[in-house]
N, C-alpha and C positions, 0 to 999 in steps of 0.2 A: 504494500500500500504506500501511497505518496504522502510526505509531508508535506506540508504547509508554507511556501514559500512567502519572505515578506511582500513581493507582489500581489501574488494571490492575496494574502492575508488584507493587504494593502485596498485590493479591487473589492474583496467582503466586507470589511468594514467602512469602506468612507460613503458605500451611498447610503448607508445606516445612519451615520454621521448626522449627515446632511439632509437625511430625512428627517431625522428628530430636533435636531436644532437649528437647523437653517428657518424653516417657518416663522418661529418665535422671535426672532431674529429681525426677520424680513420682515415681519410685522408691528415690530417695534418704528419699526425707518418709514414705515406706510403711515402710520398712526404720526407722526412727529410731520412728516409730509402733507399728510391731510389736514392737520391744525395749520401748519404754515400756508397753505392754500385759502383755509378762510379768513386768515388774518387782514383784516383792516384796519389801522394803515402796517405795513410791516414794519416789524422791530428789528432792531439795530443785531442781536442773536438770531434771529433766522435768516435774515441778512448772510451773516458771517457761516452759518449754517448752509443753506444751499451754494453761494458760492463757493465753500471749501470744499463741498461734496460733489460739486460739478468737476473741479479742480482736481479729484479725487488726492484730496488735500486731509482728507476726516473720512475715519469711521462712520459710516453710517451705525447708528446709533447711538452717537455718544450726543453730548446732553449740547443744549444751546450757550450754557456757561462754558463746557470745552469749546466750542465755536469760536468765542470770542477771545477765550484765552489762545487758542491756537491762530487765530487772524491778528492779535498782537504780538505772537511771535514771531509771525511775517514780517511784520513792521508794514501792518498795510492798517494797523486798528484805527479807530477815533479815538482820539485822546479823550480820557474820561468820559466816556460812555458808558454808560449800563446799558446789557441786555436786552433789557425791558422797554426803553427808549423809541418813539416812531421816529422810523428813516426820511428823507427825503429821496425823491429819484434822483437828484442830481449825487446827493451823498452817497448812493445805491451805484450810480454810473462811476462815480470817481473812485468808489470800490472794485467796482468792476473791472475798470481799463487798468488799474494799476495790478491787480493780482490777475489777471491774465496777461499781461504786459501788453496793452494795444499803445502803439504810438500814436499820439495823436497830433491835430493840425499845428498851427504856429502858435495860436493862442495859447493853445492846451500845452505845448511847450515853454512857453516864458510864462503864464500862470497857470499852472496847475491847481487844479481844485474842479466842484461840482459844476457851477455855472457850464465850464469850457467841455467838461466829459459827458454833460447831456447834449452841448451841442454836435459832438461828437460819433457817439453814438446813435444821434438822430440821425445825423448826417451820412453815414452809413449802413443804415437802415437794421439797425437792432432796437431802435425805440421806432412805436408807432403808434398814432393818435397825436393829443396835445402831450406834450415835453415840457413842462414848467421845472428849472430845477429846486424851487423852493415847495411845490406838490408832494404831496404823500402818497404810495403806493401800494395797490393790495399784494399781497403774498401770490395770485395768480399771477398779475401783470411781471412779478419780479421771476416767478419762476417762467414766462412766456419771452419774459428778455434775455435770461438766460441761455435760452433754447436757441434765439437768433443767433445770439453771441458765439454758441457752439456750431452754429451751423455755417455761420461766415468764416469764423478759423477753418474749419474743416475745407471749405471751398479757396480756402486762402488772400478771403478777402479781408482779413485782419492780423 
């Protein structure tokens, strides 16, 4: 009779594994996703929350106060921010362009900040409708910016 090679043994236990704790898991990250989805306006930790995780910068799962502590260790945080805090879109944009590294136009070059990275990213077409950068944003709209975001790097248009 054959032994058990760690392959084999390897190939029997991981989709056990991941049968049993992958769910719980995934489920955690849906439930944390689904509250950032109804969020109005979004806060400054889910903010830093799906950005990271687009970035695949964070666990999925880990808490909105990891979020923000791990987006200050980027050195991309808001100084003195809580968590808890509503974003603006343009604050939400000059997050954005900076931890995905998008260059931006002349403006946004000699002053960087919100005002320049929403006109920016309008300009480019990852924001669309009205762009105010002093506006507040739902948790859809920011995770739907996102998606441009990734889908213009992708095409290499950022």
């Amino acid at each position: 009779m054959k032994t058990l090679t760690h392959k084999t043994l390897a190939l029997v236990v991981a989709p056990v594994f991941f049968l049993t704790l992958a769910p719980p898991l995934q489920g955690q990250s849906n439930e944390v996703l689904d509250a950032i989805l109804q969020e109005e306006p979004l806060t400054y930790g889910s903010a830093a929350y799906v950005l990271l995780l687009a970035l695949g910068e964070l666990e999925e799962g880990a808490s909105l106060t990891n979020a923000v502590a791990a987006l200050n260790r980027l050195g991309h945080g808001l100084a003195d921010r809580p968590g808890h805090a509503p974003l603006t879109l343009g604050e939400f944009s000059h997050l954005a362009m900076g931890l995905f590294g998008i260059s931006g136009g002349v403006w946004y070059r000699f002053l960087p900040g919100p005002r320049y990275a929403t006109r920016e990213l309008a300009y480019r077409g990852a924001l669309q409708g009205r762009a105010y950068p002093s506006m507040h944003l739902s948790g859809e709209r920011a995770l739907r910016i996102i998606g441009r975001i990734l889908t213009l790097r992708e095409r290499g248009l950022l």
